[in-house]
C-alpha positions as CSV (number, residue, x, y, z in Angstrom):
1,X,-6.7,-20.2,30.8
2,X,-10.0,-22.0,31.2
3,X,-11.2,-26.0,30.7
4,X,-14.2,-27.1,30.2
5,X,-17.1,-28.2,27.3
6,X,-19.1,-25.2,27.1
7,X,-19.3,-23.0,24.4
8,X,-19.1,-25.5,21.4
9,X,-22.1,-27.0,20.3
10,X,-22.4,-30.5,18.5
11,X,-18.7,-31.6,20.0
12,X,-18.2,-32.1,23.9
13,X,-22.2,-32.3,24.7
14,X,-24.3,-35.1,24.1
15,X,-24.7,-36.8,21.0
16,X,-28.4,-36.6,20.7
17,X,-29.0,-35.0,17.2
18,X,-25.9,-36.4,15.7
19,X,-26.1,-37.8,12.0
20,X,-24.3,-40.5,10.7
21,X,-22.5,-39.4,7.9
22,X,-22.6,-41.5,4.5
23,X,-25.0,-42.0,1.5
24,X,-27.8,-39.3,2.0
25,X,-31.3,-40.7,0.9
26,X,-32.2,-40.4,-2.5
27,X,-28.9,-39.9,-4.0
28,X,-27.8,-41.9,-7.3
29,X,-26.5,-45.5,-6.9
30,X,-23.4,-44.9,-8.6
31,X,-21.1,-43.3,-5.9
32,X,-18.7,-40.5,-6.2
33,X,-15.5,-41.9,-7.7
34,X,-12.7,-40.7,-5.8
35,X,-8.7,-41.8,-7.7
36,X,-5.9,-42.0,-5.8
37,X,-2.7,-41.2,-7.3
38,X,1.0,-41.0,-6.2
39,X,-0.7,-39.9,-2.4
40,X,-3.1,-37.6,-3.6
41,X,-7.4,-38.2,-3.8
42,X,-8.7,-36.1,-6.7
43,X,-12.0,-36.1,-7.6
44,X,-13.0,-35.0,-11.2
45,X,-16.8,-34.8,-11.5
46,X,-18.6,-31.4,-10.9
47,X,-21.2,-33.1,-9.7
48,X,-20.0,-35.2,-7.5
49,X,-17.4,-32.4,-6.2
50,X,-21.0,-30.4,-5.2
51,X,-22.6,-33.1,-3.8
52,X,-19.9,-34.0,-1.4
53,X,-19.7,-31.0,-0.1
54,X,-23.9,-29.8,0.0
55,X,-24.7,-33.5,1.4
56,X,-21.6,-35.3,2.9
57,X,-19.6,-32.4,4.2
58,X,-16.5,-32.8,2.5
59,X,-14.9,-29.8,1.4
60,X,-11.4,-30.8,0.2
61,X,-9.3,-28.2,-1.4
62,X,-9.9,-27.3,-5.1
63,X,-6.7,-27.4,-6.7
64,X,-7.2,-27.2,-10.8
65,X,-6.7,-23.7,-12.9
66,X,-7.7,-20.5,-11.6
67,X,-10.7,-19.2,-12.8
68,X,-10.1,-16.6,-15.3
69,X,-11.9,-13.2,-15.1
70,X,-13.2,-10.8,-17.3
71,X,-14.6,-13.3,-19.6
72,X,-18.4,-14.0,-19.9
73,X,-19.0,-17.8,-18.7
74,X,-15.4,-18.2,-17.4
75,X,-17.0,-18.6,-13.5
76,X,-17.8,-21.8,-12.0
77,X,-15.9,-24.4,-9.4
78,X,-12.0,-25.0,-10.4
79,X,-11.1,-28.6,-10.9
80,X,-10.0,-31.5,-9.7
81,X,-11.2,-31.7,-6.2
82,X,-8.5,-33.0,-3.7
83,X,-9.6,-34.3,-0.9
84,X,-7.3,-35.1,2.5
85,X,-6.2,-38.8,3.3
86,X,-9.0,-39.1,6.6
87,X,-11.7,-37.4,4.2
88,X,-11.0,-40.0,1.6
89,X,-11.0,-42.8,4.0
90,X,-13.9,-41.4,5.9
91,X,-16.2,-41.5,2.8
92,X,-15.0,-45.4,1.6
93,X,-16.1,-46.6,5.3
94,X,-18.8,-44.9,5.5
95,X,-19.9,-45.7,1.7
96,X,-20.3,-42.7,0.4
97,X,-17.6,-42.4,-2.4
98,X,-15.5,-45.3,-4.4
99,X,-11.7,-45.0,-3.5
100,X,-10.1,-46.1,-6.4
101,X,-5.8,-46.7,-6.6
102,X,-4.5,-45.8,-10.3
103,X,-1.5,-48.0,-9.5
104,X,-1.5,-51.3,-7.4
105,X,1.1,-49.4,-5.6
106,X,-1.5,-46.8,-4.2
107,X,-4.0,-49.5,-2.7
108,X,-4.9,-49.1,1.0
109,X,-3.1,-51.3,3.7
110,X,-5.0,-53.5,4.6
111,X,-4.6,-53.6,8.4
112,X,-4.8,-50.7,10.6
113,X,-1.4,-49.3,12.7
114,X,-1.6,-50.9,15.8
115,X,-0.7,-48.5,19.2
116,X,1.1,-45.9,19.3
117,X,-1.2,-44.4,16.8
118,X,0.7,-42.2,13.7
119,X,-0.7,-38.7,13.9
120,X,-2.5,-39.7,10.7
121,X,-4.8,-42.2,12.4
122,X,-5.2,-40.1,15.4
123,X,-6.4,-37.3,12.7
124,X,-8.6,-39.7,11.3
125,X,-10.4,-41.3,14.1
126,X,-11.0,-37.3,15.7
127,X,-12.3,-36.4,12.0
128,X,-14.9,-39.2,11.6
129,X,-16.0,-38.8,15.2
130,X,-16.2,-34.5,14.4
131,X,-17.9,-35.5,11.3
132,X,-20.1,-38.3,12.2
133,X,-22.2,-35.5,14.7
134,X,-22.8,-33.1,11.5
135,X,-20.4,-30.7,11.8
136,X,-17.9,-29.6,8.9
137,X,-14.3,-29.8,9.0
138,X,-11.7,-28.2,7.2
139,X,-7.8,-27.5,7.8
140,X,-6.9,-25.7,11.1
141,X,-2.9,-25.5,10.1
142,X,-3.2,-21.6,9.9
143,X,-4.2,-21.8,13.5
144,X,-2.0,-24.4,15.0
145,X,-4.2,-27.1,15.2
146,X,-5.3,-30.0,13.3
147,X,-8.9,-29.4,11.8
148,X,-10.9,-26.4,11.7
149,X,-15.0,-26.9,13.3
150,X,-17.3,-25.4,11.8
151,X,-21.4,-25.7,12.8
152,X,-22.7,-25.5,9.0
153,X,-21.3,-24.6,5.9
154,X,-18.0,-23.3,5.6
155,X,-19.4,-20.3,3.4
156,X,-22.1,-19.5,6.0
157,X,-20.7,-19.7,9.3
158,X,-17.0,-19.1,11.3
159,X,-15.6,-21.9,12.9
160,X,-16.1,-22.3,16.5
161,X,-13.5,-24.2,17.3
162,X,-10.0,-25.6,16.3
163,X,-9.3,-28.9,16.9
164,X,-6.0,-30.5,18.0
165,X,-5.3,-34.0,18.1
166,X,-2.7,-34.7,20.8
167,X,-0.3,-37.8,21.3
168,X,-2.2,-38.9,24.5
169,X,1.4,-41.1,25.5
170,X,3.4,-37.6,25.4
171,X,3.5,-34.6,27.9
172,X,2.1,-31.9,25.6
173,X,4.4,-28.4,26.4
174,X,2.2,-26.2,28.7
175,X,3.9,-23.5,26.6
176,X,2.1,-24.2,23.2
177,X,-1.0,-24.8,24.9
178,X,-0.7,-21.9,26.2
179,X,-0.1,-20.2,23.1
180,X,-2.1,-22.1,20.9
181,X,-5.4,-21.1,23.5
182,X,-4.5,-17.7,23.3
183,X,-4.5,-17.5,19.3
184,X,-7.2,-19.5,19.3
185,X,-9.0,-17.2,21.7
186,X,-7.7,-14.2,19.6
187,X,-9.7,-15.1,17.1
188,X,-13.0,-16.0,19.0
189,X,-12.2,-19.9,18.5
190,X,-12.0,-22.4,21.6
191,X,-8.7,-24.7,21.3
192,X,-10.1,-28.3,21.1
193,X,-8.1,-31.2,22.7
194,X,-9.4,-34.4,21.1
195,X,-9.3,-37.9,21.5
196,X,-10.5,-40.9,20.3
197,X,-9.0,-43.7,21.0
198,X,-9.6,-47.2,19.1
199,X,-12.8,-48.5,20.3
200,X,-13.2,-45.5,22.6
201,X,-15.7,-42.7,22.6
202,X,-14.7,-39.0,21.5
203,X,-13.1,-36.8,24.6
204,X,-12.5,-33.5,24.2
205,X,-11.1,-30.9,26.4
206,X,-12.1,-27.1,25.6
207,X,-9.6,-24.7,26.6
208,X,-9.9,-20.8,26.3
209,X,-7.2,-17.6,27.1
210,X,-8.9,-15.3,29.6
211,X,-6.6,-12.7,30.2
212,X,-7.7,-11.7,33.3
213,X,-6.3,-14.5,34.9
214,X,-2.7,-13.6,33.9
């Protein structure tokens, strides 16, 4: 197994070139309206589904009725659009959608966990820092990580990377990072160790299976 930065643009190198993600130039004044109901942040424009995920680089999950086939007119995107809890959040700091609680029940905390982080705000604070330097995210479950990194669009490009965000107060098992480099690796993806700590700058650690080391 190897360490080191190399190999994945736009996440351990510099930051020149990064964007900061919100609002892009130009758009309507009326922001994307995302609702949040019993823990879930569905979005139900077409529109603004689209333009969150051509200009802001949220993807979400669509999660409405299939699309029928065989019927003339039937294509186009399934609805609503849910988006995940550090996407949602990412876009209200940032200003680039409404986050709006059906119930007064729903509404945001108002202050932040302190230390030890929840793996939420750990996931969170690695997603706007992926996010906030252009790149796309989208769920890296499937490949025992936290986020999937992608360069561009989802539709256009692989992901070079999956990302893993760590409890940096626990011993992580040299056994699943062992296994989780070589799966990653497997599938021509570096395994991403991230951190960002409150205050902090990003820190990642890329780590790749060569098997001739073994």
């Amino acid at each position: 197994m190897a360490a080191g930065p190399e190999g994945v643009p736009g996440v351990c190198g510099s930051e020149e070139g990064s964007e900061t993600p919100g609002t892009p130039p130009g758009s309507p004044a009326e922001l994307p309206r995302v609702r949040r109901q019993r823990g879930r942040f569905l979005l139900w424009s077409p529109r603004a589904a689209r333009a969150l995920r051509e200009r802001q680089r949220v993807w979400g999950a669509l999660v409405g009725t299939p699309q029928r086939r065989g019927r003339a007119g039937a294509a186009g995107p399934r609805l609503p659009l849910q988006l995940r809890p550090e996407e949602a959040r990412a876009l209200r700091e940032s200003g680039g959608a409404t986050v709006e609680a059906v119930d007064e029940a729903e509404a945001e905390p108002e202050e932040t966990p302190a230390e030890p982080s929840p793996p939420s705000e750990r996931r969170f604070r690695v997603f706007r820092e992926l996010w906030g330097r252009g790149l796309h995210l989208t769920p890296g479950g499937k490949f025992g990580g936290d986020f999937l990194v992608y360069p561009g669009p989802p539709s256009q490009f692989h992901a070079g990377a999956v990302a893993l965000c760590p409890c940096s107060s626990a011993p992580q098992p040299l056994g699943a990072l062992l296994a989780a480099a070589r799966l990653g690796t497997s599938v021509r993806k570096a395994l991403l160790l991230c951190r960002a700590p409150p205050g902090g700058a990003l820190a990642c650690t890329a780590l790749t299976w060569r098997a001739d080391l073994t």
